[in-house]
C-alpha positions in Angstrom: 150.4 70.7 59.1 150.1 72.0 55.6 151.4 75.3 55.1 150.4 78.1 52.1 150.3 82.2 51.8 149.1 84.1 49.9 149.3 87.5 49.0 147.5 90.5 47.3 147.8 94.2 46.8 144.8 95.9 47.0 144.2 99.3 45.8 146.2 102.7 48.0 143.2 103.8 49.1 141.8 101.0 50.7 141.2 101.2 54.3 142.6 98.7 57.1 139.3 97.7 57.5 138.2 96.5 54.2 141.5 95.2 53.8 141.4 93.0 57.0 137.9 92.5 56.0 139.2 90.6 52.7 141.9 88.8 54.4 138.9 86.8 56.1 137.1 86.3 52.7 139.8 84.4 51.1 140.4 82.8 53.8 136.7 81.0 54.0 137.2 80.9 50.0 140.1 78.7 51.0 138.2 76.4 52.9 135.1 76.0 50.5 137.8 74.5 48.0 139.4 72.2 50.9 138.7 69.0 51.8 139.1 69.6 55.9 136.0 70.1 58.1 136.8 72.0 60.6 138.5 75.0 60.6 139.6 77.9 63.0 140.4 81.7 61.4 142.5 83.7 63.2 142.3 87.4 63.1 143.4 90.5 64.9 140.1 92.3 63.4 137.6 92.6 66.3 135.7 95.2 63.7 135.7 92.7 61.2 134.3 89.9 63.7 131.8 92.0 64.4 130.2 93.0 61.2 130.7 89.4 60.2 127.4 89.0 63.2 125.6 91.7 62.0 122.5 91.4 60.6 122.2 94.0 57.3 125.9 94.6 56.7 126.4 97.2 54.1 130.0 96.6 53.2 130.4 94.1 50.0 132.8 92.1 51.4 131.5 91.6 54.4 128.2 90.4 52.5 130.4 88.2 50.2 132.2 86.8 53.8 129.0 85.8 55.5 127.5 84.1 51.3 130.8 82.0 51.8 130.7 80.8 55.5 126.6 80.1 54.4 128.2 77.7 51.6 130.7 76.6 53.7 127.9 75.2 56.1 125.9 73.5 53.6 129.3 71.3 52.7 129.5 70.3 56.5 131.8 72.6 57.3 132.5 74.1 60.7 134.0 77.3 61.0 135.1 79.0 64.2 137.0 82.8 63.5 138.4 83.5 66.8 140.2 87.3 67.6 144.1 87.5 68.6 145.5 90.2 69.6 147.8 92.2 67.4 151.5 92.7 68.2 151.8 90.3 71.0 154.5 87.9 69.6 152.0 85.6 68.2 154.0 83.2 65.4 150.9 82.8 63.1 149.7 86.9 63.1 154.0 88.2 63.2 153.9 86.2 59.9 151.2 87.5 58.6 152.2 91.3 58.9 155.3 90.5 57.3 153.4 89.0 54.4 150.8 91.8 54.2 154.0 94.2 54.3 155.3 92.3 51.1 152.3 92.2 49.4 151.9 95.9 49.1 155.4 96.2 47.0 153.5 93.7 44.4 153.1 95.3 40.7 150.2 93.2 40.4 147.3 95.5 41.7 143.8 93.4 42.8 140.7 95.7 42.0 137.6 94.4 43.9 134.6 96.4 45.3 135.1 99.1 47.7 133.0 100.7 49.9 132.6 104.7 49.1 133.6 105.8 52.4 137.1 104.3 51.9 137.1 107.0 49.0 136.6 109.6 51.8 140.3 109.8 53.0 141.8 110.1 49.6 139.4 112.4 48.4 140.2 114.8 51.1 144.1 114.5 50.5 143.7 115.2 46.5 141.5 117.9 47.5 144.1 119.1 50.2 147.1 119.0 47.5 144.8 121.0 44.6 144.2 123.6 47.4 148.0 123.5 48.2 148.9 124.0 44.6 146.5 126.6 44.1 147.5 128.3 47.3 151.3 128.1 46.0 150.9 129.8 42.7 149.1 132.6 44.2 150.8 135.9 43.9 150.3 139.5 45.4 148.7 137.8 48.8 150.1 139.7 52.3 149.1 136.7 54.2 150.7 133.9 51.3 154.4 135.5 51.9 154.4 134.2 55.3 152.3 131.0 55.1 153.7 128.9 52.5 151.2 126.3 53.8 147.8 126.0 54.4 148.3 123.9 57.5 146.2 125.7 60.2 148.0 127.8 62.4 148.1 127.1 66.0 147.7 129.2 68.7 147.7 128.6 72.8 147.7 131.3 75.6 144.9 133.7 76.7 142.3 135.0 74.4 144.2 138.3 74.4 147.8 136.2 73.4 145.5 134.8 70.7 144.4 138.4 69.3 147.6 139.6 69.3 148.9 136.5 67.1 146.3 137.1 64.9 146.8 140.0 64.0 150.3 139.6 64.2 149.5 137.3 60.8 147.7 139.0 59.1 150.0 142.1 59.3 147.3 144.6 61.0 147.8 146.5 64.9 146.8 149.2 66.1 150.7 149.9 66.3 151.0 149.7 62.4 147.9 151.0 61.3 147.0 153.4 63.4 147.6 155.8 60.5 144.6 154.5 58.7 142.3 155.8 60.9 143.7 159.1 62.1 144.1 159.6 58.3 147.4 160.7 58.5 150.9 159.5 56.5 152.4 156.1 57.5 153.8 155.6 61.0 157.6 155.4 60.3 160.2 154.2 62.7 162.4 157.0 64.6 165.1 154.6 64.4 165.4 153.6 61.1 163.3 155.8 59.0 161.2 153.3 57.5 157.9 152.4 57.5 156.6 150.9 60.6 155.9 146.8 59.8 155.5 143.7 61.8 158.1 142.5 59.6 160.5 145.3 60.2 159.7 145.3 64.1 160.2 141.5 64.5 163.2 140.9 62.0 165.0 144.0 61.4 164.5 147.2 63.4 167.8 148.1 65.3 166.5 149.1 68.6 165.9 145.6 69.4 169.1 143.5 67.9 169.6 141.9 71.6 166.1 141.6 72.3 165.7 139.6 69.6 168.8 137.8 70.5 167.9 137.1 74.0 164.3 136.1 72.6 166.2 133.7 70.5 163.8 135.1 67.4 164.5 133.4 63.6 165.2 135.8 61.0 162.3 135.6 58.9 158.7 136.9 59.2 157.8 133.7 58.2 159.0 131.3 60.9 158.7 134.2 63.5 154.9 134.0 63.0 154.8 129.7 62.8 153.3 127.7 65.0 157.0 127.1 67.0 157.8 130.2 67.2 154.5 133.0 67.8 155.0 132.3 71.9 158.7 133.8 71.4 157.4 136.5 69.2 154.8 137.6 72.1 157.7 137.3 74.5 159.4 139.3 72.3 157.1 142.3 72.0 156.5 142.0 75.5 159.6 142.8 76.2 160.1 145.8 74.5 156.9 147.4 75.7 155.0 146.9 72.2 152.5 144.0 73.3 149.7 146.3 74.5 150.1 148.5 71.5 148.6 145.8 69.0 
């Protein structure tokens, strides 16, 4: 049996789809120039398959896949595509991913028509990054000191461990701010005579070195108020009888 591969590199933002979607294309191209007349395409794409029956496809290579298997028929062609499962040990589809794998370290970059909504995921990422860049260089922000990112915070427990970790972030309790409305100085700590913070009662106050030991609390505000970390910070204030004061 003759054997040949080839190989492409489509553009980064093309989706698995589109890009199994073309694999079946040049394949049926392949067979329009051969001199065979029957052929059998394997692919692990049931997606593809199935667009390939539809109807009014509105993918462009899908449309260009069913013009080529119509010309293929008027040369007397018969083509069956038949679906294999992927990852299964299957010579013909192993050697394929390895090939696909090596064809996306090609210099040699194919443009071809893509469908908008494969635009969608990398739209969203640049948009993600300008955010992130944005939300880096911003300066005199409370709530930017102690979320570098702008990955959402996560939060389980009951709705009143999810109020307190809340405001826990943004840096406003009852226990801190009190002040505000009795219109009255800052509350300072009796301890350490400084001004009462969440930063000062989770990282540095002195009345609760081993509590924060035994908590097993970081030493920042910062990963104290992450995602890994908020349930030991509830623990925490739990334990020395500041919870119910947020």
């Amino acid at each position: 049996m003759d054997s040949s591969n080839q190989q492409f590199h489509l553009p980064n933002f093309t989706s698995t789809y589109t890009a199994e979607a073309f694999c079946v294309l040049k394949a049926v191209q392949f067979i329009n120039q051969a001199t065979k007349n029957n052929y059998v395409i394997c692919t692990d794409s049931l997606s593809t398959i199935l667009s390939i029956k539809s109807a009014y496809p509105t993918n462009p290579i899908i449309q260009k896949i069913q013009d080529s298997i119509h010309q293929s028929l008027t040369q007397s062609n018969t083509i069956t595509i038949l679906w294999v499962p992927s990852h299964c040990g299957i010579r013909g589809n192993e050697e394929a991913d390895t090939l696909a794998k090596e064809g996306a370290t090609l210099t040699d970059i194919l443009h071809l028509p893509i469908p908008s909504r494969d635009l969608v995921n990398t739209v969203k990422q640049k948009m993600k990054e300008k955010l992130q860049h944005q939300w880096s260089q911003t300066t005199n922000n409370q709530l930017r000191k102690i979320k570098p990112s702008l990955k959402p915070w996560k939060m389980n427990g009951t709705r009143r461990e999810r109020v307190a970790a809340t405001r826990l972030r943004i840096g406003h309790t009852l226990l801190t701010h009190d002040f505000i409305f009795q219109k009255i100085e800052p509350t300072q700590c009796t301890t350490c005579g400084t001004r009462l913070t969440i930063e000062h009662i989770l990282t540095e106050c002195r009345s609760f070195d081993q509590q924060r030991i035994t908590c097993k609390l970081p030493p920042t505000l910062t990963e104290c108020l992450g995602n890994d970390n908020i349930h030991k910070a509830l623990t925490y204030l739990k334990t020395i009888n500041l919870f119910g004061r947020l």
